[in-house]
Structures are given as C-alpha cells and as structure tokens.
C-alpha positions as CSV (number, residue, x, y, z in Angstrom):
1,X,-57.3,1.8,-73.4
2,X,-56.2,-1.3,-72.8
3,X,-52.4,-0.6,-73.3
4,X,-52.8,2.5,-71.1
5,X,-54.3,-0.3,-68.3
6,X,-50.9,-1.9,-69.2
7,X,-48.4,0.9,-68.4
8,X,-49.9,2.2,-65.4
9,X,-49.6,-0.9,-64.0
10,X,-45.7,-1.5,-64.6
11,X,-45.6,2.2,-63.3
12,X,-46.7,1.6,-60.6
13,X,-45.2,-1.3,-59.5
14,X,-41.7,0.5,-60.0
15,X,-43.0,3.1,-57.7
16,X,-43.5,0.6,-55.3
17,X,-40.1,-1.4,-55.2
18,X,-38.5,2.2,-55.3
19,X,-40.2,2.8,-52.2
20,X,-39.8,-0.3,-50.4
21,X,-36.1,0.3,-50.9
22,X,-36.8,4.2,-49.4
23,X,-38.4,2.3,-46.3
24,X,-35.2,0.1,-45.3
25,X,-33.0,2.0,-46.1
26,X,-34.1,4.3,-43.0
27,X,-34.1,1.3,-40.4
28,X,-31.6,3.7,-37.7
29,X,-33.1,5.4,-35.2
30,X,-32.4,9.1,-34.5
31,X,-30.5,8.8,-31.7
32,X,-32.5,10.9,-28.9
33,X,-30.4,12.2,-25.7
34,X,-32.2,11.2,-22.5
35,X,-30.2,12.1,-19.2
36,X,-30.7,10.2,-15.9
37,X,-28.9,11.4,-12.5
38,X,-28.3,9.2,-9.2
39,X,-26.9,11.2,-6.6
40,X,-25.1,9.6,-3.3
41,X,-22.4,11.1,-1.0
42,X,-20.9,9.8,2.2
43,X,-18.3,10.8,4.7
44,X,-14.6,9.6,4.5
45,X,-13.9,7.0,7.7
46,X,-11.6,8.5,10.0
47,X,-8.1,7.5,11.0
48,X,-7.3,5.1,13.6
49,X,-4.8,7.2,16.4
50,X,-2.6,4.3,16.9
51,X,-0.8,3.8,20.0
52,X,3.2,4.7,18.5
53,X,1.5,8.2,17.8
54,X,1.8,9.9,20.8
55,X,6.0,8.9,20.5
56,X,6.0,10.7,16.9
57,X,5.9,14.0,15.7
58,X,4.7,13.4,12.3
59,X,3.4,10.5,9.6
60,X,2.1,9.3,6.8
61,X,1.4,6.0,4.6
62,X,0.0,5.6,1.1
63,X,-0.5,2.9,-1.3
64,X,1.8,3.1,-4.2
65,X,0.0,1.9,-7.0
66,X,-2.4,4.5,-6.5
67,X,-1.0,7.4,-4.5
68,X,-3.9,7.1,-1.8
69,X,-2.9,8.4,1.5
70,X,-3.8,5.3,3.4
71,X,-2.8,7.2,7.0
72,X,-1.3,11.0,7.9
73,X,-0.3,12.5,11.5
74,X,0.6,15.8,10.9
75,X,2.1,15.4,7.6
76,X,2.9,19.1,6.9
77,X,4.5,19.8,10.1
78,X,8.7,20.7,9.4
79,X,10.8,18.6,11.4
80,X,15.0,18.5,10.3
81,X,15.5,16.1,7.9
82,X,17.9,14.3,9.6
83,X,18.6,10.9,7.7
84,X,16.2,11.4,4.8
85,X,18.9,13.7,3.7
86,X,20.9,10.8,3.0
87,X,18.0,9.7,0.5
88,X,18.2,13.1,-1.1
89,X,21.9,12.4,-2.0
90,X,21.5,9.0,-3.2
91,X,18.8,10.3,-5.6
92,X,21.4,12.9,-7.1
93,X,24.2,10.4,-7.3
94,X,21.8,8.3,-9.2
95,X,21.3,11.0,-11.6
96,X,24.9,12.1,-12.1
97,X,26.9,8.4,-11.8
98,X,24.1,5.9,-12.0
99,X,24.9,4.6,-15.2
100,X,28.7,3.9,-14.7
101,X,28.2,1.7,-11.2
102,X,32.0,0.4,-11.6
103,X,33.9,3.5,-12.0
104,X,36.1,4.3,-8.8
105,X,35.9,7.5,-6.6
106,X,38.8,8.8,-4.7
107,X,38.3,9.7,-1.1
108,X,39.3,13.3,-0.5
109,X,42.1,13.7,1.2
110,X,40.6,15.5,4.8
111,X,37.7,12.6,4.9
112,X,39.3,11.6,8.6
113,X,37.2,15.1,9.3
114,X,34.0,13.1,8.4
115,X,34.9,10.3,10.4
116,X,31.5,10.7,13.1
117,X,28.3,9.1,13.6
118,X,27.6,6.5,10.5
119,X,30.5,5.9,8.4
120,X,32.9,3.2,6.6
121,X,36.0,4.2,8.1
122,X,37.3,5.8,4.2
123,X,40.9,6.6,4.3
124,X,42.3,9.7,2.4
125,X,42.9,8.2,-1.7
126,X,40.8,5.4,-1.1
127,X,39.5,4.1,-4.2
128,X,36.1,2.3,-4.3
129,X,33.5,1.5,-6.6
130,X,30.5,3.9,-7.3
131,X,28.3,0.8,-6.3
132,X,30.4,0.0,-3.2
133,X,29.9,4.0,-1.9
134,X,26.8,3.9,-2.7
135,X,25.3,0.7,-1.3
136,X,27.2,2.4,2.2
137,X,25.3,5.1,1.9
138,X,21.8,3.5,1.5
139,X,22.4,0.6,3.7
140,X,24.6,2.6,5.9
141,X,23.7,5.6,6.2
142,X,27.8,6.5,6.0
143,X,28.8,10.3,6.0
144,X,32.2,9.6,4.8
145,X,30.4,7.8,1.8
146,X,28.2,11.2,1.6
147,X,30.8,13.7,1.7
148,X,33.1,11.9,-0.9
149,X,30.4,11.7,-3.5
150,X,29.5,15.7,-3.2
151,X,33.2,16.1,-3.0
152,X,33.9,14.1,-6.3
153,X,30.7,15.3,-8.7
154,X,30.6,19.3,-7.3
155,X,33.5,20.3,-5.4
156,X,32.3,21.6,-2.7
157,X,29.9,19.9,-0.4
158,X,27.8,23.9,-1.0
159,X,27.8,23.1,-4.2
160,X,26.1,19.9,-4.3
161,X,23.7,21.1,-1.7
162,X,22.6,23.5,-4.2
163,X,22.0,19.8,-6.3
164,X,20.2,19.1,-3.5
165,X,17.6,21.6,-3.2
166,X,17.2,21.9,-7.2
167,X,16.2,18.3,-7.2
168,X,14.0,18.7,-4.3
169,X,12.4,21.4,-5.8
170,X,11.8,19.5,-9.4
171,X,9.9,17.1,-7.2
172,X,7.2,19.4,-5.5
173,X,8.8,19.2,-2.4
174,X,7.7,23.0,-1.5
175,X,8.7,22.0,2.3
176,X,12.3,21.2,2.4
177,X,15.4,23.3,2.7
178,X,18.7,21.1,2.6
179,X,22.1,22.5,4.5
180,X,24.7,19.5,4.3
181,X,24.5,16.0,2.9
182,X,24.5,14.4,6.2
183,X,22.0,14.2,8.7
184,X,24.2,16.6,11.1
185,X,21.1,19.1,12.4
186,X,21.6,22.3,11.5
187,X,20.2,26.0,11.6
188,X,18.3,26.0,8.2
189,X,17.8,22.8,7.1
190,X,14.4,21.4,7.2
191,X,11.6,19.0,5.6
192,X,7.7,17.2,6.3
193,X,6.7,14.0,5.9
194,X,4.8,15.2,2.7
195,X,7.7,16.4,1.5
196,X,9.8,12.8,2.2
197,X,6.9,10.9,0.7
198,X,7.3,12.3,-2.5
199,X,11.7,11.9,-2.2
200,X,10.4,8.2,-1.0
201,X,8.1,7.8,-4.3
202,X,10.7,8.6,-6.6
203,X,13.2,6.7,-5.1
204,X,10.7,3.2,-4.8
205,X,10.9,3.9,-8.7
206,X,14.4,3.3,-8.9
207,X,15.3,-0.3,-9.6
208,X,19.3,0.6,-8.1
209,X,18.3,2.1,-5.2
210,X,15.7,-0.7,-4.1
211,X,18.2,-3.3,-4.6
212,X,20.9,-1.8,-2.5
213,X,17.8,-0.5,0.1
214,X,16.9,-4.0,0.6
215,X,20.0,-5.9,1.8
216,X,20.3,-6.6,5.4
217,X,24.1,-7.1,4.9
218,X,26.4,-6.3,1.8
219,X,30.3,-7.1,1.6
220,X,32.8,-4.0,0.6
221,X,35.2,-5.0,-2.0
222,X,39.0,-4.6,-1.3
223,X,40.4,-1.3,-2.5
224,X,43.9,0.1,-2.5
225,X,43.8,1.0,1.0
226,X,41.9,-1.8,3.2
227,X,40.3,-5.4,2.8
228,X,36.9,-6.1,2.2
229,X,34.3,-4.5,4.8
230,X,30.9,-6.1,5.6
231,X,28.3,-4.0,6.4
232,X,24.6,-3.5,8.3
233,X,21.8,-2.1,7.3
234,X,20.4,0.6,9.8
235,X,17.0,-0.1,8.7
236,X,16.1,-3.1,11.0
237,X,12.3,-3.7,9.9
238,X,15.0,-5.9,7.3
239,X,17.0,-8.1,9.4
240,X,17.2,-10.1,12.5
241,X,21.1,-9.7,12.8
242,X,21.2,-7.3,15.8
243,X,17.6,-5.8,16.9
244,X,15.4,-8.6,16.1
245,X,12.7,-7.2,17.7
246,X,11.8,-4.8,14.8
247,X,12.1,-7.3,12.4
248,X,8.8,-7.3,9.4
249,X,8.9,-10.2,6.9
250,X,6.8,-7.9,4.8
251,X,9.5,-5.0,4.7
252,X,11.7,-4.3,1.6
253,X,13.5,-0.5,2.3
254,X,13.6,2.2,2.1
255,X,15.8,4.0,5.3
256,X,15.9,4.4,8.2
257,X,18.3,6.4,11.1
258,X,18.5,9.0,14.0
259,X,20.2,12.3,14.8
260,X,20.0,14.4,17.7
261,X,17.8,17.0,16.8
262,X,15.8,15.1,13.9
263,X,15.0,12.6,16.2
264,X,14.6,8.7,14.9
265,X,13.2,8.4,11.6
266,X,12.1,5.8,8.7
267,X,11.1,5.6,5.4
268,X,10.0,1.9,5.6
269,X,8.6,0.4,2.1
270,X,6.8,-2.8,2.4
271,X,5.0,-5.6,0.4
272,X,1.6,-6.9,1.8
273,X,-0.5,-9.1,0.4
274,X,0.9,-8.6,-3.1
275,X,0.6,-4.7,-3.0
276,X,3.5,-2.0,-2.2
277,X,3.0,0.5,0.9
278,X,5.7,3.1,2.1
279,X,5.4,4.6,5.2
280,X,7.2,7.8,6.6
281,X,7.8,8.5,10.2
282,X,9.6,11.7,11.2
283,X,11.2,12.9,14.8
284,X,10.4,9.7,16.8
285,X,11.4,9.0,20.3
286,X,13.9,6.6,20.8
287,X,16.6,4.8,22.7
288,X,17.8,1.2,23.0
289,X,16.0,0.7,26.1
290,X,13.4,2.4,25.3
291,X,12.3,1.3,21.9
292,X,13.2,2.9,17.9
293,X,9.7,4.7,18.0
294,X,10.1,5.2,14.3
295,X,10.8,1.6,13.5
296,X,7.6,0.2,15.8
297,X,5.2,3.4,14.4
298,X,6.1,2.3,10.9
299,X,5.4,-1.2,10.9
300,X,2.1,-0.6,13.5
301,X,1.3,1.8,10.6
302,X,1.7,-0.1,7.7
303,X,-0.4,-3.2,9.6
304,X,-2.2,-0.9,10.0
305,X,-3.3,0.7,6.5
306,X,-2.6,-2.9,4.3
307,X,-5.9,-4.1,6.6
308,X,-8.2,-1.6,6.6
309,X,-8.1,-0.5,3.0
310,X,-9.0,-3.0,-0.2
311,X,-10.2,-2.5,-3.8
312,X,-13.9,-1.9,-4.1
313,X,-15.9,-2.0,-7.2
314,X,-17.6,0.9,-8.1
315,X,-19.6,0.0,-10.6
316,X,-20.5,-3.5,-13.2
317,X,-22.4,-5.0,-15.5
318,X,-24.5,-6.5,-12.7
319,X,-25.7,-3.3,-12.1
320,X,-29.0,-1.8,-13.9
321,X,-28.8,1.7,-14.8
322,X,-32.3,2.3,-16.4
323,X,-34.9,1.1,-19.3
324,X,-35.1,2.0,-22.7
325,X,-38.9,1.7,-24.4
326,X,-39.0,-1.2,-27.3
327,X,-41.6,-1.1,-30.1
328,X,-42.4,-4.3,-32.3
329,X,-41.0,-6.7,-30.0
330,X,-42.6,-10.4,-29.6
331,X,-41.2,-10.6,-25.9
332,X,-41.1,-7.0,-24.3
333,X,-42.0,-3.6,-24.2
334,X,-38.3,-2.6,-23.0
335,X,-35.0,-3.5,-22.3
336,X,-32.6,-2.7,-19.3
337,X,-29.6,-0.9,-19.6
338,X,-26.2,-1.9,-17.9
339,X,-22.3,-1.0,-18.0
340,X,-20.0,-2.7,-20.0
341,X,-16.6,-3.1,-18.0
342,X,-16.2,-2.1,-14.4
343,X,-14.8,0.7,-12.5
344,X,-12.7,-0.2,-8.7
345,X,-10.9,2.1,-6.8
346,X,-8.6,1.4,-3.9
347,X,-11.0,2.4,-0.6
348,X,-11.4,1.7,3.2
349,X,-13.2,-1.4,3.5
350,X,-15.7,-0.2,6.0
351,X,-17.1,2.7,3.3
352,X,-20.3,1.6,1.8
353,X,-19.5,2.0,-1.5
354,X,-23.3,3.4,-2.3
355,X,-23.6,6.0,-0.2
356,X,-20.0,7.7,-1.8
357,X,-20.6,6.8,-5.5
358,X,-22.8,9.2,-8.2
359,X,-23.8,7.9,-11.5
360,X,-24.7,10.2,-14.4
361,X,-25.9,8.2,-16.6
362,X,-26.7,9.5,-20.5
363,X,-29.0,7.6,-22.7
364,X,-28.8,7.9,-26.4
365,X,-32.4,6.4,-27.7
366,X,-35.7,7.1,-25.9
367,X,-37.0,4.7,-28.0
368,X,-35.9,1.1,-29.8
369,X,-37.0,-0.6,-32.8
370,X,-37.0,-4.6,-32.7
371,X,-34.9,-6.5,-33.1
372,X,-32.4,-5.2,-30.5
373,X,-29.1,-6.7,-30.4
374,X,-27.7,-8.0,-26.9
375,X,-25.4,-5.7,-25.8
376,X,-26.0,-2.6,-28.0
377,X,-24.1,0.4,-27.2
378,X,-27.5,2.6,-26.1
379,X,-25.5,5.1,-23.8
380,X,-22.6,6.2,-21.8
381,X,-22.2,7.0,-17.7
382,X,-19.6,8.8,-15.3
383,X,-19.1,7.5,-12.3
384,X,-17.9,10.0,-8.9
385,X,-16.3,8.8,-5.9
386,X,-17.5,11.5,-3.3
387,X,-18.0,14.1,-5.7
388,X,-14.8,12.8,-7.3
389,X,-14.6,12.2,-11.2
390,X,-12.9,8.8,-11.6
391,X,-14.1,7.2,-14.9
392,X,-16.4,6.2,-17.3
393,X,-18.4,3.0,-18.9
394,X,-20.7,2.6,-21.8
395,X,-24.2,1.5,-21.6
396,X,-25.0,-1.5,-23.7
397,X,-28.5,-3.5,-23.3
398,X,-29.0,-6.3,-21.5
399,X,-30.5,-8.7,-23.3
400,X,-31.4,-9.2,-26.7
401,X,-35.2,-8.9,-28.6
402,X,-36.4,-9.8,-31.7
403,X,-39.3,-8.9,-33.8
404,X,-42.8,-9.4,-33.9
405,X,-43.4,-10.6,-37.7
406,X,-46.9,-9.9,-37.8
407,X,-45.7,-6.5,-36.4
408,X,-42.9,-6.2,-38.9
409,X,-45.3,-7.0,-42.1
410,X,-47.5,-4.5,-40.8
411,X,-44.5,-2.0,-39.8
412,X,-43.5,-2.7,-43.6
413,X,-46.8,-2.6,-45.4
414,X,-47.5,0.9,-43.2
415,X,-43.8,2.8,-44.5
416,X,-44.3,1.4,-47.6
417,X,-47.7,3.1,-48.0
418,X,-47.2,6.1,-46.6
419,X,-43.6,6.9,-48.1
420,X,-43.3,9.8,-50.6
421,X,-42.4,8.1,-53.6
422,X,-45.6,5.6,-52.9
423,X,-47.5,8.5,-52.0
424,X,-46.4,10.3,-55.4
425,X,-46.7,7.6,-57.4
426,X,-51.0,6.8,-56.6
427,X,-51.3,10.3,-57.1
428,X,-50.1,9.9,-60.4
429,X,-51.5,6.8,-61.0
430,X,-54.8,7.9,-59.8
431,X,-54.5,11.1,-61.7
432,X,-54.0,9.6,-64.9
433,X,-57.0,6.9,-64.3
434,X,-59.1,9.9,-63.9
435,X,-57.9,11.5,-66.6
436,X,-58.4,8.3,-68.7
437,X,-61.6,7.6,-67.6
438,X,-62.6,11.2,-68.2
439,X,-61.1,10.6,-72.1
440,X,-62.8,7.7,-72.6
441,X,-65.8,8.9,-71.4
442,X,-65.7,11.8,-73.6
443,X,-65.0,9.4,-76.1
444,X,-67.8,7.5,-75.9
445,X,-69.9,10.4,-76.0
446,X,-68.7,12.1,-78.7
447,X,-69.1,8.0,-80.9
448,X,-72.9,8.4,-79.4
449,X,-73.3,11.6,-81.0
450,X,-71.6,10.6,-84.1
451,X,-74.0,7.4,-84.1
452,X,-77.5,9.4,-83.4
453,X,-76.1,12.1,-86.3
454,X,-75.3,9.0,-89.0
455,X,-78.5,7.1,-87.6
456,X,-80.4,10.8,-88.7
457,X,-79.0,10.8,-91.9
458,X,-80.2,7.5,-92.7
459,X,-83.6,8.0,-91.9
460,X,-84.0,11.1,-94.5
C-alpha cells in the first residue's frame, strides 16, 4: 500500500504542473465588442458679402491643399470666358510642347490679322522659342502668341479648339464651351467660376506655368525678325510697375485680363501665411478710373478667406473617450480610454469644433485583466465633421495598472483548481484512494477471517 501511496502522489503532482501550464496559457481576454455613440451637429458659418461683390458677377476661393471652398458668389453662373481662355491654351501647349521649351515656332504667315487687343507684335516667319511664346501668353495674355501655337500643333485654330474642349472636358469642367483661343467674345463660347477653378487647380500644379505666371516682367529673346522685347504682366496683384494700387505682396499668378463682353477677370493665386489660396473672379466691372473690380475683389477675397479659416483639431489624445472595467488591479477598478494620434481639418475659425464633430467610438474589451499595459490598443473610433466621414484613430489606454499579488496567487491558485485536467486528475486520484481503501479494507477482513478460522483450528 505503501508504494500505491507513492504513485498517486507523483500522479498527481504531474496533473497539477500540467494544469498550471493550461491556466497561463489562457492569460488573453476574449475580446468583447462594446459600442459607444456621441452625437453633435452644427451649422456651417455663413459667408461674409464683401463690399467688391456687388461690382462682380460671380466668385470663388478655396484653399488648395485641401480643396475647401473657402468663399463662392454665384459660382455656377455662365459668364464668357474671356481671358481664362488663354489659361485653357497654355494648359494644351503644356501637354503637346512642354517638354521641348527651346524648340522654335514659326509665326504663320497672316498673323498681322491677329494683331488686336494683347499681343507681341509677331511678324509673319518669326521664329521664337516655345518658352518665349509661351511666357507671352501667360504673362501677356498675347493673341498673336495664341493663334500661332494652335496654328503650329493643329492647323487650324478649329482644330485646336476641339483640343480645347476635350481637355476641358477631361477635367470635369461640365460648364464650359470654348470657340477661339483668344478671349474675343463670341456666340457660343462660355464658362463658371467652378468651371475655372478646376482649369486654375491644374494649372497651380504645373511647375512651368507657375514660373512664367509669376514674373512681373520677362525679356523676349532676339529672333530672326526683331530685337529682344520686354514684357508686362497683365496681372497687377504682381507688380508695382504701372498700377501700383493693386499691388499684393502675397500674390504669386495665376491671370488676369478683360474683354468687352467677359468683363475684367482674374485667376489670382496667392501665399498667406505659409498656405496657397486661388481665387477666381469672373465679369467684373472695370475701368482705369474707375477701379479693375476683378483685381480689388480678388485680393479683398483672398484677405478675406486666409483670416477667417485655420486648422482645427478634431480630435487627440487629451481627449477621453470612455472606461473600460479592470479586475485584479492594486490601484483601480478601470482605466480610461483615449485616441492615439489626432485628426484636424481645415475649418472657419468661429465653428465650435464640438457642436460639428461625432465620435463613434468601438471598444474591443468590456472587461481587463491586470496588469494593463499603458497604451494598449483596447479599441478603434470614427470621427465626422457635420455628418461628414473624415478619419479614424485607435483607442489605446491611458495609463498603465499592475496587479494585485495577493489577487494574482489567489487568481492562480483558483484556475489552477478548477481547470479540467486538475479537476480530472482528483477524480482520479480520489477514485483510486477509494478504491484502495476499499481493497485494503477487504483485505483486512478477509486476514481477520483467516485469523479467527486458524485460531478455531487450534483450539480443536
């Protein structure tokens, strides 16, 4: 009996370790979805009517890191596109010739036809540089420059219309109807400021057109016919040389012109405060007693929008976004949760950022076993700007919590003796103690009998 003592104990002690390995081995917690909702909405400031609106027939501003329409005045109203038809054929020539800047182009031979409103004064066979025409044309806003470049890469100035309109249809620009590559107004041709603002986007992309859009002056190389030529940009928001009046340190392009039915218009570009702005202003009034309404509404404008917007965060770690319950901890019962990373988004300053933000938040755990970890991914949340989906952080906790040992030995002591293979193992155990007390008892009763029968025997 002794030896059977002996091997139940060794069982039963590999029982155990077998089942205290069981018991860590299922430390993870089941994770447990548990959804939380914060709901806020708020109303969108309204825009300013500045004073140079009532001269202007249509407008509109954005910031362009973002795209956010920062101010629009009847943005989807048609007007003629007057000089933003020039931009239009800048952006094709950049496509077709933009990567061979020094080749030379050959004025057509009826280009003296041309020779009205803005141009360079081209001579029939005059050959200049791709860059030189081009740079005209931007700064200048020169027809001559226009018609020579649909001339030389189409044929026919119908032909690169057709250019025109293809292009302006690859951008969205679902508005606009080109007739002629200058801004001569005619039956047909038309545009919005929506429309421009794209045109305006694309080309503020364009490292070649910016350059050229920014100069207030640029010198015309001597070509076979004349000597050099120094020319003005039309855009005076650039340059103090001969309407100083208009001039905005902060401006860098884009265009800017008139024409008698399209009214004075400008495509003004701008850097403020370390950000980029464009501005579109389309059929202003204007004279040069009067004032280039498009020039003044575009820089009042852009003033205008750079100061009353501002990057707002949304959301940040600083903010708590719930509790989670924690057993077996020596400090607390539970643990806040908060965002790892932070969401901004470029707003109005005078929008209270809480009353146009939703959280959904989604918590993975109900429940946490200590020790928790500082900063434990326990959840996710989307955040909405006025109903708007515009990213997403996850949920970590805030602090960290350790363990209660007395808590944990008990914890321990508790899986241990109550896991299966424990569980299995006393049964076991206990069934084979019965079954060995039962055998020696048996035992012991069956030597008594044998005793009393010899003990008989003797006494006969």
């Amino acid at each position: 009996m002794r030896r059977l003592y002996v091997i139940l104990s060794i069982i039963l002690a590999a029982v155990l370790m077998l089942g205290s390995f069981s018991v860590f081995a299922d430390e993870t917690p089941v994770p447990t979805p548990e959804a939380t909702e914060t709901e806020n909405q708020g109303e969108e400031e309204k825009k300013k009517v500045l004073t140079s609106v009532q001269h202007i027939k249509s407008a509109m501003m954005i910031d362009v890191e973002t795209g956010t329409t920062l101010y629009s005045f009847a943005g989807p109203v048609k007007t003629y596109p007057g000089v933003t038809a020039k931009m239009m054929v800048a952006l094709v020539v950049l496509d077709k010739l933009g990567n061979n800047l020094e080749a030379e182009i050959k004025a057509p031979s009826n280009i003296a036809s041309i020779q009205r409103g803005a141009h360079i004064e081209l001579v029939g066979g005059e050959l200049m540089k791709v860059r030189d025409l081009l740079t005209a044309l931007i700064m200048n806003n020169a027809n001559d420059a226009a018609y020579t470049f649909a001339i030389h890469i189409s044929g026919s100035v119908e032909d690169f219309v057709a250019l025109m309109n293809k292009k302006a249809e690859d951008l969205g620009m679902r508005s606009t109807n080109y007739v002629n590559v200058t801004d001569t107004d005619e039956t047909g041709a038309y545009t919005t400021a929506e429309d421009v603002m794209l045109l305006a986007r694309t080309l503020f992309g364009n490292k070649t057109y910016c350059e050229m859009a920014k100069q207030p002056t640029y010198t015309i190389e001597k070509t076979n016919k004349k000597s050099q030529r120094k020319i003005y940009t039309r855009n005076y928001l650039l340059s103090k040389l001969i309407y100083p009046d208009y001039y905005m340190k902060e401006a860098t392009g884009l265009c800017a012109g008139s024409s008698s039915m399209g009214g004075y218009c400008a495509v003004a570009s701008a850097r403020i405060a370390e950000r980029d702005y464009i501005c579109v202003v389309m059929n202003a009034e204007g004279s040069v007693s009067g004032g280039f309404y498009n020039l003044i509404a575009a820089r009042e404008i852009l003033m205008w929008g750079s100061n009353k917007y501002t990057y707002k965060t949304l959301l940040d770690g600083t903010k708590l976004l719930g509790e989670i319950k924690v057993t077996l901890s020596e400090e607390f019962d539970w643990v806040g949760v908060v965002p790892k990373g932070e969401i901004t988004i470029f707003m109005p300053k005078s929008i209270n950022v809480e009353e146009v933000v939703e959280y959904k938040t989604v918590l993975y755990y109900s429940v946490l076993t200590a020790p928790v970890a500082e900063g434990e991914e326990v959840g996710s949340v989307n955040v909405y700007y006025q109903g708007i989906y515009v990213g997403s952080l996850p949920l970590v906790t805030k602090r960290g919590l350790g363990q209660s040992v007395t808590d944990k030995n008990v914890m321990v002591m508790t899986k241990l003796l109550t896991s299966k293979p424990v569980v299995i193992s006393i049964a076991v155990c206990a069934a084979i103690l019965v079954i060995g007390v039962f055998a020696r008892s048996a035992w012991l009763y069956r030597r008594r009998i044998n005793i009393e029968v010899e003990v008989e025997v003797e006494d006969e």
